[in-house]
C-alpha positions, 0 to 999 in steps of 0.5 A, spaced: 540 430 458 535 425 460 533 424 453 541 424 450 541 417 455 535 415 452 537 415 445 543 413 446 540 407 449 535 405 443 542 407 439 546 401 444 540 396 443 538 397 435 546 395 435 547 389 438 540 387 435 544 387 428 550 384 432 546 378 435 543 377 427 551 376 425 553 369 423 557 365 429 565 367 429 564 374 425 569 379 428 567 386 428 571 392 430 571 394 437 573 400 441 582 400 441 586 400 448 588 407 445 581 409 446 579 407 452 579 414 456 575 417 449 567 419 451 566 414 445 560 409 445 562 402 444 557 402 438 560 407 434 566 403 433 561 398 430 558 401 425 563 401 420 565 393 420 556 392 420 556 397 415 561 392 411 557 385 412 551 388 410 548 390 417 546 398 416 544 402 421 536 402 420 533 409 423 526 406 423 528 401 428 532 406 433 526 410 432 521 404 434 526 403 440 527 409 442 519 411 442 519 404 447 525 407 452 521 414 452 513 411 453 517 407 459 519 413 462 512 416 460 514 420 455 510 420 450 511 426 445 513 426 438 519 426 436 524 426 430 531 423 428 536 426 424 543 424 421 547 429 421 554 429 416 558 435 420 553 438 423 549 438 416 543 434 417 544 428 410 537 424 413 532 425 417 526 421 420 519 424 422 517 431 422 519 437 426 514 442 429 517 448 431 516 451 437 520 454 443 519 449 447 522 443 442 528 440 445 534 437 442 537 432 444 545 432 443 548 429 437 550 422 439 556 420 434 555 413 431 561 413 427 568 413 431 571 420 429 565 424 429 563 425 422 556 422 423 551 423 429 544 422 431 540 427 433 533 427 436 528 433 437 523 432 442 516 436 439 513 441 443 514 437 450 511 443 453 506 439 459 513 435 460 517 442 460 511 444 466 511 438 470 519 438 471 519 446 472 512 447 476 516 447 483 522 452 480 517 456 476 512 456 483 517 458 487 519 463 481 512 466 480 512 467 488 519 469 489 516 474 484 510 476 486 514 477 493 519 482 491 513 486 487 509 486 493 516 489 497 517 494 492 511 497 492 510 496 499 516 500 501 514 505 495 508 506 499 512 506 506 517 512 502 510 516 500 507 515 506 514 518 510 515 524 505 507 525 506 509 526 514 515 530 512 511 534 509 505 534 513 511 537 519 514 542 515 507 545 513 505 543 521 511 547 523 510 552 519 503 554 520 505 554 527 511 559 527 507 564 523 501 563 527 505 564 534 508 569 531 502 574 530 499 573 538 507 574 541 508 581 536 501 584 539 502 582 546 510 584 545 506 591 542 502 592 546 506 591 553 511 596 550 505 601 549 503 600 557 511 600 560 512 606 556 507 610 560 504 614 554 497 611 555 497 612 563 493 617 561 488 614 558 484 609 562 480 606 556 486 605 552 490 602 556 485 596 559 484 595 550 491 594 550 491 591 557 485 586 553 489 585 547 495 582 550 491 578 555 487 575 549 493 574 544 496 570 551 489 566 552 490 564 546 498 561 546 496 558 553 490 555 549 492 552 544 499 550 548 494 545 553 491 542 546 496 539 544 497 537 551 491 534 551 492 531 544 498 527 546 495 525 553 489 522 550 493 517 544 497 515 550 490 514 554 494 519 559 488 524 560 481 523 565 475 525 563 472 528 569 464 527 568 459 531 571 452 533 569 451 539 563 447 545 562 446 545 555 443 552 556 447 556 560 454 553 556 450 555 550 449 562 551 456 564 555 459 561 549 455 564 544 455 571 548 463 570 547 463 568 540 459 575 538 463 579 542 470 577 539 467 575 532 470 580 526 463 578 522 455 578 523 455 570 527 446 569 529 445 563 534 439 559 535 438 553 539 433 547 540 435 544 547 429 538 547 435 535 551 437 540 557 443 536 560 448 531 557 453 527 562 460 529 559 467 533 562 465 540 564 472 543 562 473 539 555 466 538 553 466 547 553 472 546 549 469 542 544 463 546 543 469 552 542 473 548 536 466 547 533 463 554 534 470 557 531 470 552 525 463 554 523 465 562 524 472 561 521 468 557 514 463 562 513 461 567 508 460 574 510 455 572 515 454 565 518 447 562 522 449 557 527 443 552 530 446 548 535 440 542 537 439 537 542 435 531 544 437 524 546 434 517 544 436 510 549 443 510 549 445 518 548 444 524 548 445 527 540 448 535 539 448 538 532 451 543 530 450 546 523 452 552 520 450 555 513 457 557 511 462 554 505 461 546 506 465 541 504 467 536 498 466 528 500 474 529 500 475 533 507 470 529 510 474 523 510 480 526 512 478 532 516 479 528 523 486 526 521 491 529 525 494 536 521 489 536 516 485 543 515 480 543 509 480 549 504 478 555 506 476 556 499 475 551 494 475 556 488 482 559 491 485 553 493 487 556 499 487 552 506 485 555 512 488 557 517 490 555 524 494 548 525 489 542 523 489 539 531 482 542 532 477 537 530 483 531 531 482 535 539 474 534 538 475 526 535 480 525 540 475 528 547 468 525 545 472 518 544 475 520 551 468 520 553 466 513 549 462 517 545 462 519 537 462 524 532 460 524 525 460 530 519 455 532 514 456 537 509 455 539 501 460 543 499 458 550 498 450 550 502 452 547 509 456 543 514 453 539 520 457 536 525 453 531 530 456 528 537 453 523 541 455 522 548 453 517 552 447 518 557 450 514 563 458 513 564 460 510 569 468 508 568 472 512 563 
């Protein structure tokens, strides 16, 4: 539109110049009073007198002016001047570079009925294109670049949400399975003992007396995990700090572990630390996911070494095993709340259980201001390795 004003200016003043070169008196025609509403310029009207008294129309001299009216206006790019007959271009001045970034110029009537006009293009312009558009293109190109962000975000957001509905189905799932196993056997052998059929057998009737009581431990345990979950991430729980007997923890729960394991489990122990400062209660239940673990991931037969020492800060228990390992995957997410490693990476097949052992373990050595890092090749070993401050004074 700002160009369109600019020729039609140069048009105006390319006019008057030939005006103010006629002889005093001429009479040349002007705009009608019937025409006075028309959007007709004054100069168009001219013409056709000018014409006649020999004062044609000079396309050099409009361009000469009109390339003074765009360098005034800073505007300093090519440009060409076409004379169009309806629409059909019957002379032209300079040369046309084509280019998606050319603007044309509207046709400017330089005869009263529009049968003549002049047109002018604008080359390439594309720095003056950038310059009038930057501010509309910046906030385009940050407009677009914000939607591109929200949709991928809340893809992420929808992945992430469909990742924990899964998580819970499988969650409740395994929780449903695994419940119902320990509550079919109490519930069998309950039957047994109340139907007096095993009153007469004492031995029989304190194995399923033990079963029953296992099964109910077991329910009862897992129960008071996920409540010392909850009550950990919402810091609800005390840890209760005393000094620990590595030894006799030890040896209780490996005596434990043999009795009830369905496999060969081997215990070795390397107590260069005796004690460690921590939650007597927890700390036991600590060292029962990690035992359990290493059974539970092992081959036919599984050796477990549990080592201690202590350096400046902490006392470091480690505790290795020789069963199936894991890849560089599950040790970054085995911590995680629901997460559980394959049993098995040729079956690909998940172990069972619910995925809160190892989150419970992370949870409690942080309770205790402690840490608690893994390492492991898939197929060899894995180790599990806690550090517990030495001194606590406030949890």
């Amino acid at each position: 539109m700002q160009t369109s004003n600019l020729l039609e200016t140069a048009i105006d003043e390319e006019t008057f110049s030939r005006l103010s070169s006629l002889p005093q008196g001429t009479m040349v025609k002007s705009r009608p009073q019937s025409d006075s509403g028309k959007d007709i310029p004054e100069f168009a009207y001219m013409q056709e007198s000018l014409n006649e008294l020999g004062y044609p129309m000079s396309l050099d001299s409009v361009a000469k002016m009109f390339k003074q009216i765009l360098k005034e206006k800073k505007i300093n790019y090519d440009f060409s001047l076409s004379v169009l007959n309806k629409n059909r271009i019957i002379k032209k001045l300079g040369r046309t570079k084509h280019s998606i970034f050319n603007i044309n110029t509207k046709q400017i009537p330089i005869k009263e009925d529009y049968s003549y006009t002049l047109e002018a293009t604008i080359i390439n312009p594309h720095v003056l294109f950038f310059q009038k558009m930057g501010i509309l293109l910046l906030s385009t190109t940050i407009l677009i670049v914000f939607v591109l962000y929200s949709i991928i975000y809340q893809i992420r957001i929808i992945s992430r949400i469909n990742k924990i509905s899964q998580i819970r189905e499988d969650f409740s799932y395994a929780m449903v399975h695994d419940m119902k196993t320990p509550l079919s056997s109490i519930l069998s052998a309950l039957n047994f003992l109340q139907g007096g059929r095993l009153d007469n057998k004492p031995e029989m009737k304190e194995k399923f007396f033990n079963i029953a009581k296992d099964e109910a431990d077991h329910l009862l345990t897992l129960t008071n995990k996920i409540l010392t979950i909850s009550k950990l991430e919402n810091n609800k729980l005390e840890m209760n700090c005393e000094i620990v007997m590595l030894e006799s923890l030890l040896v209780k729960l490996s005596e434990k572990f043999k009795a009830k394991s369905p496999k060969p489990v081997t215990f070795k122990f390397d107590l260069k630390a005796e004690s460690i400062y921590a939650d007597a209660e927890y700390i036991e239940e600590v060292f029962c996911n990690m035992i359990d673990n290493s059974i539970k991931y092992s081959k036919d037969s599984v050796d477990i070494k549990i080592s201690s020492s202590e350096n400046s800060k902490y006392s470091i228990i480690k505790i290795y095993d020789n069963g199936l390992g894991m890849n560089e995957d599950d040790q970054l997410k085995i911590f995680n709340k629901y997460e559980r490693a394959y049993a098995g990476r040729k079956k690909k097949t998940y172990a069972s259980g619910f995925g809160l052992g190892l989150n419970f373990v992370q949870q409690v050595i942080e309770a205790h201001k402690g840490k608690i890092i893994v390492n492991s090749v898939e197929g060899e070993f894995t180790e599990f390795i806690i550090y517990l401050p030495l001194i606590l004074k406030e949890l």
